[in-house]
Wavefront OBJ file of the C-alpha trace (Angstrom):
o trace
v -7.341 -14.944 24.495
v -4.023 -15.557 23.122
v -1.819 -12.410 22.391
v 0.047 -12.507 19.535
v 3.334 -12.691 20.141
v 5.876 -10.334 18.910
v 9.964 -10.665 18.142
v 11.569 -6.953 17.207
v 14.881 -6.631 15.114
v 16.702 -3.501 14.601
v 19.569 -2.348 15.164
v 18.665 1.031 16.592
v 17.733 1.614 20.181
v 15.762 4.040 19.764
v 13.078 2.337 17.033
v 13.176 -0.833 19.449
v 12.407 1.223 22.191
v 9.101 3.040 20.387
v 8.249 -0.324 18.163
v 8.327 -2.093 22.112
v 6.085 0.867 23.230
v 3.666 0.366 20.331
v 2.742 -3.581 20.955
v 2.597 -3.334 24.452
v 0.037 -1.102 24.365
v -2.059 -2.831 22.368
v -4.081 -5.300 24.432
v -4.394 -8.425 21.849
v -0.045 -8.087 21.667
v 3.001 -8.799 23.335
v 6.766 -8.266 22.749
v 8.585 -11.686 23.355
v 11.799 -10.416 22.485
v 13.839 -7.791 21.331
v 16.918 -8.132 19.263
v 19.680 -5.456 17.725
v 20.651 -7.764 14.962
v 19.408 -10.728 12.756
v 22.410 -13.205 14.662
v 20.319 -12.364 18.404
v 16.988 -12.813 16.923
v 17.864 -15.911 15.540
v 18.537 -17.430 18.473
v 15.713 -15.422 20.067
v 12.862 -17.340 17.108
v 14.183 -20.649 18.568
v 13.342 -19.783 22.170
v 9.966 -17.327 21.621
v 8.441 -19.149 18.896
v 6.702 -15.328 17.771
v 3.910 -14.997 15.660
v 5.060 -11.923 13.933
v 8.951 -10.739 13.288
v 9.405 -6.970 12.676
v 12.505 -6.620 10.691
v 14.948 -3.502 9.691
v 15.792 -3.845 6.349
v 19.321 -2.230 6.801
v 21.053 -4.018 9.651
v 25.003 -4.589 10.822
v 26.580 -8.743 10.741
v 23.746 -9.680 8.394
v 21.410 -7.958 6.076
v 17.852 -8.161 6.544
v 17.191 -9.620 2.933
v 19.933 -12.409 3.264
v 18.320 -13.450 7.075
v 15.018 -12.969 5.613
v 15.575 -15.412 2.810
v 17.256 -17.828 5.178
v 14.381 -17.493 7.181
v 11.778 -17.808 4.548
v 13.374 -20.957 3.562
v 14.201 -22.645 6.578
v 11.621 -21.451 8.602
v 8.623 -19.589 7.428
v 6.928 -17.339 9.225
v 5.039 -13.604 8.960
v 7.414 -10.924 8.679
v 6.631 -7.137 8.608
v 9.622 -5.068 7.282
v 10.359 -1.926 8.758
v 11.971 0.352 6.257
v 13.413 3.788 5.800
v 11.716 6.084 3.147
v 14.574 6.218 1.200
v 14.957 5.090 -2.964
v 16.901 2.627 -1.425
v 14.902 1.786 1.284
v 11.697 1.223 -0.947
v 13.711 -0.758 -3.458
v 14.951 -2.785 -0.935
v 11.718 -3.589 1.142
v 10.208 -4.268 -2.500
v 12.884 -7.642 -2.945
v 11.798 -8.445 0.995
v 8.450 -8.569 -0.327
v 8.893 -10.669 -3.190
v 11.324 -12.880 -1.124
v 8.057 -13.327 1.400
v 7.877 -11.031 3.654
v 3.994 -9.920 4.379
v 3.921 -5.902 4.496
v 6.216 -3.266 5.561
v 5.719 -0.028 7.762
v 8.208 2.727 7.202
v 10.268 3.754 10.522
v 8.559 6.176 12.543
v 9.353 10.079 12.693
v 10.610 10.388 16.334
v 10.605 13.666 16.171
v 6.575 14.445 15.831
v 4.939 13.033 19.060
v 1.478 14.166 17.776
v 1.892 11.369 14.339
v 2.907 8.337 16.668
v -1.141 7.900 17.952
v -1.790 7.198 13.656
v 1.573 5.152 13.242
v 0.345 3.322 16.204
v -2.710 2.187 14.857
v -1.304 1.235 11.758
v 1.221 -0.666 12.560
v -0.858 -2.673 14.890
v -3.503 -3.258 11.975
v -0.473 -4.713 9.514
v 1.377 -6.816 12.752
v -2.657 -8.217 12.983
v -2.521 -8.875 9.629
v 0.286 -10.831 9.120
v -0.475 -12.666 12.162
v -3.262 -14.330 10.093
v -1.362 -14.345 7.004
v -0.954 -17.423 4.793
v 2.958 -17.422 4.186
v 4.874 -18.671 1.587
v 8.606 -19.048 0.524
v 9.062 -16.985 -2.414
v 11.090 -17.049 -5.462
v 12.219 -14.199 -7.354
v 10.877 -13.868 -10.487
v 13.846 -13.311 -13.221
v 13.774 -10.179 -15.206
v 10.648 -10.309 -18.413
v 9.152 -13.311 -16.761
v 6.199 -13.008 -18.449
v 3.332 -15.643 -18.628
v 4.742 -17.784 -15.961
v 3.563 -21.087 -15.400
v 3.262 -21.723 -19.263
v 0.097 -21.311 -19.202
v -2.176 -20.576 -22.401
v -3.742 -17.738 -21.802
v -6.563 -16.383 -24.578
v -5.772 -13.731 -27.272
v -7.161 -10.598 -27.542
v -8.066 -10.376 -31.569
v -10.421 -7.569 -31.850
v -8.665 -4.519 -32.215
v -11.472 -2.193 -30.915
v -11.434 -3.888 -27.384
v -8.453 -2.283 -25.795
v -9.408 0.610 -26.383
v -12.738 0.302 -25.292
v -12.441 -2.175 -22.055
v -10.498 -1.347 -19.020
v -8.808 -3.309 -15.932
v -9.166 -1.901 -12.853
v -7.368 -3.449 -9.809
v -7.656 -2.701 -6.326
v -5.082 -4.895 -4.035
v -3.377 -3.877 -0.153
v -1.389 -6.567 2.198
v 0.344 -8.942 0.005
v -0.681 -7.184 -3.290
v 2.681 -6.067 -4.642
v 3.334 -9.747 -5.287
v -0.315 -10.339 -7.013
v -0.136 -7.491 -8.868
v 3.296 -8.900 -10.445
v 1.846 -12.274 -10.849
v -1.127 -11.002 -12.331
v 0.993 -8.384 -14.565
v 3.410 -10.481 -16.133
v 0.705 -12.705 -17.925
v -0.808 -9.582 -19.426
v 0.146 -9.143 -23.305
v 0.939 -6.218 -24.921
v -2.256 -5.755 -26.154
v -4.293 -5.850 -23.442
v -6.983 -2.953 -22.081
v -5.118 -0.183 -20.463
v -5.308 -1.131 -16.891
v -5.371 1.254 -13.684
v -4.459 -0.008 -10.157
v -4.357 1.266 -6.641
v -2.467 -0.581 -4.066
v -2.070 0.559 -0.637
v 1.728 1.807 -0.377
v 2.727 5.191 1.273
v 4.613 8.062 -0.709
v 8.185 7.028 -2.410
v 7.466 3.304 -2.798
v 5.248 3.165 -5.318
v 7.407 5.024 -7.984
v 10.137 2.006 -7.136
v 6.971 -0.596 -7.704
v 6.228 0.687 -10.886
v 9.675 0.728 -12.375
v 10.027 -2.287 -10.992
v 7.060 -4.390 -12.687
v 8.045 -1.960 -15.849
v 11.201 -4.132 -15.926
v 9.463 -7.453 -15.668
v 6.277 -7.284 -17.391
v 5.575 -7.132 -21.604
v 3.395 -4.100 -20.913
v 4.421 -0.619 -19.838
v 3.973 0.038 -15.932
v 4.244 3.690 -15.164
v 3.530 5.309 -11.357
v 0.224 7.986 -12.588
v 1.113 11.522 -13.087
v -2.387 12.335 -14.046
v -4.074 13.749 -17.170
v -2.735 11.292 -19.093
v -4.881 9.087 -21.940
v -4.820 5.915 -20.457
v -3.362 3.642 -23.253
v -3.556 -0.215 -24.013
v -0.881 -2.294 -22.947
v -0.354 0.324 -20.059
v -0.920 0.105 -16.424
v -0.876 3.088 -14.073
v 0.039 2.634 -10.718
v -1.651 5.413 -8.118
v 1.174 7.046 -6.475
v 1.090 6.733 -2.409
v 0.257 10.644 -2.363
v -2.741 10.786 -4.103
v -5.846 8.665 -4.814
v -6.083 7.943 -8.370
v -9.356 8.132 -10.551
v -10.529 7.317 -14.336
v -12.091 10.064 -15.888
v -13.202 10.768 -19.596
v -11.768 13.907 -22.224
v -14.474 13.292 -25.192
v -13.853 9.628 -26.605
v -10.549 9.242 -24.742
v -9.903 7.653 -20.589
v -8.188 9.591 -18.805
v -5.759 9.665 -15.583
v -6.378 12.301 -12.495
v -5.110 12.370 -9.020
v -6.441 13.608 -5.991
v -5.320 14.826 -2.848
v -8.842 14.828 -0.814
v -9.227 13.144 2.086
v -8.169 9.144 3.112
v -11.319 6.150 2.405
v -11.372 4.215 4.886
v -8.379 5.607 6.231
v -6.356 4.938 2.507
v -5.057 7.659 0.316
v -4.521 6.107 -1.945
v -8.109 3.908 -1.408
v -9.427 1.341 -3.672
v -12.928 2.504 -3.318
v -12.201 6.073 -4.884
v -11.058 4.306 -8.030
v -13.510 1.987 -7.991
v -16.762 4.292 -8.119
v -14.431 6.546 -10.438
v -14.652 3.936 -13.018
v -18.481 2.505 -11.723
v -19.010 6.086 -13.540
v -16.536 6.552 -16.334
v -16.649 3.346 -17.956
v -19.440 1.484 -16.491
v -19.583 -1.907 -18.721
v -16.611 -1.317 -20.529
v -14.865 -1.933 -16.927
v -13.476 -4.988 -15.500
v -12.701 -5.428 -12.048
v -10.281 -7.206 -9.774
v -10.238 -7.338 -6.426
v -6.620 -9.307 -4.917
v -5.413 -9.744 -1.331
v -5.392 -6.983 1.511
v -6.513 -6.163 5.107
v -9.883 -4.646 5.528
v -12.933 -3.456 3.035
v -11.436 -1.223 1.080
v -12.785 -1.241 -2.567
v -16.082 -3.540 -1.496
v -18.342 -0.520 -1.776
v -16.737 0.636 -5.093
v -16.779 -2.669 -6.980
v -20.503 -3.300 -6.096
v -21.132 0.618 -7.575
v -19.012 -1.130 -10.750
v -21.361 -3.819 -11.145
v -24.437 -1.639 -10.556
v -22.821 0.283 -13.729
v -22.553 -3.208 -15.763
v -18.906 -4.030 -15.089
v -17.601 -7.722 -14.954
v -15.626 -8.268 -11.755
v -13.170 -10.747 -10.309
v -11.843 -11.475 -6.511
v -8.803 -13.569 -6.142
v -10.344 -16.291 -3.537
v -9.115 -17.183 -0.236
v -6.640 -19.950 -0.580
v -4.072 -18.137 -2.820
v -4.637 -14.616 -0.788
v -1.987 -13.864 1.947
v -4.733 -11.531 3.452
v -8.589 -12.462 2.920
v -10.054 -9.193 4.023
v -10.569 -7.143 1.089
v -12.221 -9.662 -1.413
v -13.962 -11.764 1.059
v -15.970 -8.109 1.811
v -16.355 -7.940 -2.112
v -17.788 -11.429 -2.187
v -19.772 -10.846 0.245
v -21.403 -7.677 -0.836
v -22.392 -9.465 -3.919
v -20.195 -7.116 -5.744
v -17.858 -10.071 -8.237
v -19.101 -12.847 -10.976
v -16.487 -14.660 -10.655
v -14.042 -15.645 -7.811
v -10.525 -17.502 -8.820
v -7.012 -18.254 -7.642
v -4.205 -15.590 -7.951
v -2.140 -17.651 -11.167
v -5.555 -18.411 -12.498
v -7.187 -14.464 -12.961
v -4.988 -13.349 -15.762
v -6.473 -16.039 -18.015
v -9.789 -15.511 -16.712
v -9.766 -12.129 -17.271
v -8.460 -12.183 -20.756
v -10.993 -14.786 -21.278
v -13.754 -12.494 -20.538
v -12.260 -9.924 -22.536
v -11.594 -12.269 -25.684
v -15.218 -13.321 -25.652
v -16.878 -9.612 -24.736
v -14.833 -7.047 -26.000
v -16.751 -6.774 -29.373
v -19.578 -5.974 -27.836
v -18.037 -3.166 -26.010
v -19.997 0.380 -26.573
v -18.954 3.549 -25.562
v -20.816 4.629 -22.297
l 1 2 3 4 5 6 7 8 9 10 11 12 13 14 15 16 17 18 19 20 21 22 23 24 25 26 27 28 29 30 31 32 33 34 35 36 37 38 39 40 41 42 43 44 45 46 47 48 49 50 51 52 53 54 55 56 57 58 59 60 61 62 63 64 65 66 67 68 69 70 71 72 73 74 75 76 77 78 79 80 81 82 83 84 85 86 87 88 89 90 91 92 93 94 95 96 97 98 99 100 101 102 103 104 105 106 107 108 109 110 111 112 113 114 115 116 117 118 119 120 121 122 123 124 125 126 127 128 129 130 131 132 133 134 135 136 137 138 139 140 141 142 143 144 145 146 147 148 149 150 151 152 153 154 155 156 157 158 159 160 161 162 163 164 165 166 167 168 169 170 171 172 173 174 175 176 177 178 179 180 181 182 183 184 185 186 187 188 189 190 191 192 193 194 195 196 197 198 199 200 201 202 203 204 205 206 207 208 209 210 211 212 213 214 215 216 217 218 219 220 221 222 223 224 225 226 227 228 229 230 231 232 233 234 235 236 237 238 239 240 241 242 243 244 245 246 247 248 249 250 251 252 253 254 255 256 257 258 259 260 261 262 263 264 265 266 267 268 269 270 271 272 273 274 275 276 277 278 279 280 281 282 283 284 285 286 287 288 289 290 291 292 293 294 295 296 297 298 299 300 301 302 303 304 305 306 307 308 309 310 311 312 313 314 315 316 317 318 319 320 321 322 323 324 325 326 327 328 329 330 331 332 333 334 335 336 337 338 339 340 341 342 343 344 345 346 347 348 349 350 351 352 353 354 355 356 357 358 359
């Protein structure tokens, strides 16, 4: 069996040491190099030829994002950043991810032994990930990009649908970039949509504010209890799984602190089955790229209920884990690529949402 081959780039001893640690242990890995800055690991892809690149975000000579975007350009290859959990470290890894890099880890805490068995294991899941990850150079989108592409995408006429119908998403590695590319061809009178994206504590207020700034609808990271509005989206926050619940006629927000699903808090599933029960028909789901099986389970509970549901299919995922367990489940109607779901959605929605009854 071929180990997948690992270059490391920080600039602190210390992380290099316990990153080394890590993939060595891990029988399917090995570290090929090790490098303190992006000018040594340069050199050090030319001679290694690595599967997988951890990368700090905050380094000395060059900054991660400018190597990164040299590298996505010149030579493109998976990346997994490894970032602080700072505002400024989430807002950072956030451009890393939309310049191309596959997922991110935030740096360990030396300090508690007893956590380094869990960060183990999950950042040997994400560097086995983006070994198999389809990568792409990216371009950043430019502020209100909406509808990219030019694509005509259907209107929603009926004025009773968004109130009635809502989109729920479930996405994990790669899914901050689908969820913008699905997000920015919503219009501003679309169903109130609620998504859950796997994303620890701290990064997902930045993700929010940050498709807030480039979408037509409002993006907002859930507080819970609130009515969930059309032409909003609510973004689960890393701390809490995120569910749909009803207050007489109205949808409604909550958060939860119970245990991880399938090791996620937030987890797909838990929304999922939240609105499987909540909204039943008046529910559309989507199902985008990410590691694992997380939200499989809950979509086919959503179609049990009568919801419509879409998976984004394999070629345009960076990750074909989560939807290719929806597929094959037998839990979606329809399967499409990434820029073609927002049109398909709001196609569904154009031609069903009159029909849409209270549940």
């Amino acid at each position: 069996m071929n180990k997948i081959k690992v270059l490391i780039c920080d600039d602190s001893a210390l992380i290099r040491s316990v990153m080394s640690e890590i993939i060595k242990s891990q029988p399917d890995m090995e570290v090929v190099g090790v490098a303190p800055d992006p000018l040594v690991a340069r050199e050090l892809i030319k001679q290694t030829n690595p599967d997988v690149l951890t990368l700090d975000v905050e380094m000395p000579k060059m900054d991660g994002l400018d190597f990164l975007e040299r590298l996505m350009r010149l030579r493109p290859m998976p990346v997994v950043m490894v970032s602080s959990l700072t505002e400024r470290g989430s807002e950072i890894t956030l451009r890393a991810l939309e310049l191309g890099a596959v997922d991110f880890v935030t740096k360990p805490k030396i300090s508690i032994q007893s956590g380094m068995r869990e960060y183990a294991d999950l950042i040997s899941d994400k560097i086995r990930a983006a070994s198999k990850a389809r990568v792409r150079a990216r371009t950043l989108p430019a502020a209100g990009a909406g509808g990219e592409g030019g694509a005509q995408l259907p209107q929603l006429r009926n004025p009773l649908m968004s109130s009635e119908k809502l989109i729920i998403v479930g996405a994990s590695t790669g899914g901050t970039e689908a969820i913008r590319e699905f997000l920015v061809q919503m219009p501003s009178d679309c169903p109130g949509i609620l998504i859950t994206q796997h994303m620890p504590e701290g990064f997902t207020k930045s993700f929010a504010k940050r498709l807030d700034s480039l979408c037509k609808i409002s993006v907002v990271e859930a507080q819970g209890n609130e009515r969930v509005l059309p032409g909003h989206a609510y973004i689960a926050p890393g701390h809490s799984h995120l569910l749909l619940t009803r207050s007489g006629a109205n949808y409604m927000t909550k958060l939860d602190q119970g245990e991880p699903v399938n090791r996620h808090r937030p987890s797909v599933d838990v929304l999922f089955r939240s609105a499987a029960q909540n909204a039943g028909k008046n529910a559309v789901g989507v199902i985008l790229t990410g590691m694992g099986k997380d939200g499989a389970a809950g979509m086919l509970e959503m179609k049990n209920a009568g919801a419509y549901n879409f998976a984004q299919d394999e070629a345009s995922c960076v990750v074909f884990g989560m939807p290719r367990e929806a597929i094959a489940a037998g839990a979606t109607h329809e399967v499409g690529a990434l820029q073609a779901l927002p049109g398909m959605v709001l196609g569904y929605l154009a031609q069903h949402g009159s029909r849409a009854l209270r549940v």
